[in-house]
C-alpha positions in Angstrom: -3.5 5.8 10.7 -6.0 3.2 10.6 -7.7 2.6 7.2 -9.2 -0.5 6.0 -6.8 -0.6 2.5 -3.9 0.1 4.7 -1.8 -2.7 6.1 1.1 -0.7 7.3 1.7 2.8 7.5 5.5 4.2 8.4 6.5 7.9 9.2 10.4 8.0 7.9 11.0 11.1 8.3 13.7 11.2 10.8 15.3 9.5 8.2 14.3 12.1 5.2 12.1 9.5 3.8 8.5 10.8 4.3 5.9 8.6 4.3 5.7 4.7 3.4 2.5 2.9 3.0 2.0 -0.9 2.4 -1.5 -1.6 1.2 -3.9 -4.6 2.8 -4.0 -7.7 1.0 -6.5 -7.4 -1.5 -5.8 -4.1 -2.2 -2.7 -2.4 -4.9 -1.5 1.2 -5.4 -1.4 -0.3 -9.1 -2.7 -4.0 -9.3 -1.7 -6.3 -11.2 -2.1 -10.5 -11.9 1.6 -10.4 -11.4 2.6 -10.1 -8.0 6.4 -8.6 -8.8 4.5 -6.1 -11.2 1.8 -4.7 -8.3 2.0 -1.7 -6.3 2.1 -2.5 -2.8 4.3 0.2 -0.9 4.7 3.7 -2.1 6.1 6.9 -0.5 4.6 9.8 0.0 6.5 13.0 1.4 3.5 14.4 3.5 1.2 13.1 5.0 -1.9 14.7 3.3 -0.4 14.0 -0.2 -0.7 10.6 1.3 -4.1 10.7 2.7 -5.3 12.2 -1.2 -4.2 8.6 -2.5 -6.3 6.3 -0.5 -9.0 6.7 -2.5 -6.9 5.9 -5.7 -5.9 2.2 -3.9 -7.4 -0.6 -6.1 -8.6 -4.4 -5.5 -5.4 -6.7 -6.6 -5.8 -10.1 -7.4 -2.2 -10.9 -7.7 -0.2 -14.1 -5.8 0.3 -12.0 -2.6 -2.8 -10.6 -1.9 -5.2 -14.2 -2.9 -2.7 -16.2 -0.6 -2.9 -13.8 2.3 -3.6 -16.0 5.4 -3.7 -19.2 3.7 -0.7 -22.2 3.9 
């Protein structure tokens, strides 16, 4: 699935997991200032219960997503 909040997005099913999405840098399930406290990666177990959070992704301002592609 392409989506611009979406960094990664992993079908786990044959393992019985579901759905696993990382979110872009910049973007949080639930953000935070703290980068251990914000939502990055969260299963789903279909795919359309995934596809009905995408539009509940925020901006995140936390250490991981304000250093992505800087050294």
């Amino acid at each position: 699935m392409k989506h611009a909040k979406i960094l990664h997005w992993d079908d786990e099913r044959r393992y019985g997991n579901g759905f696993m999405i990382t979110t872009a840098y910049g973007w949080a399930f639930d953000p935070d200032e703290d980068e251990n406290s914000a939502s990055h990666v969260k299963g789903f177990d279909t795919a359309k219960d995934a596809r009905a959070e995408l539009k509940w992704i925020k901006p995140c301002s936390c250490g991981r997503c304000t250093r992505a592609g800087k050294k």
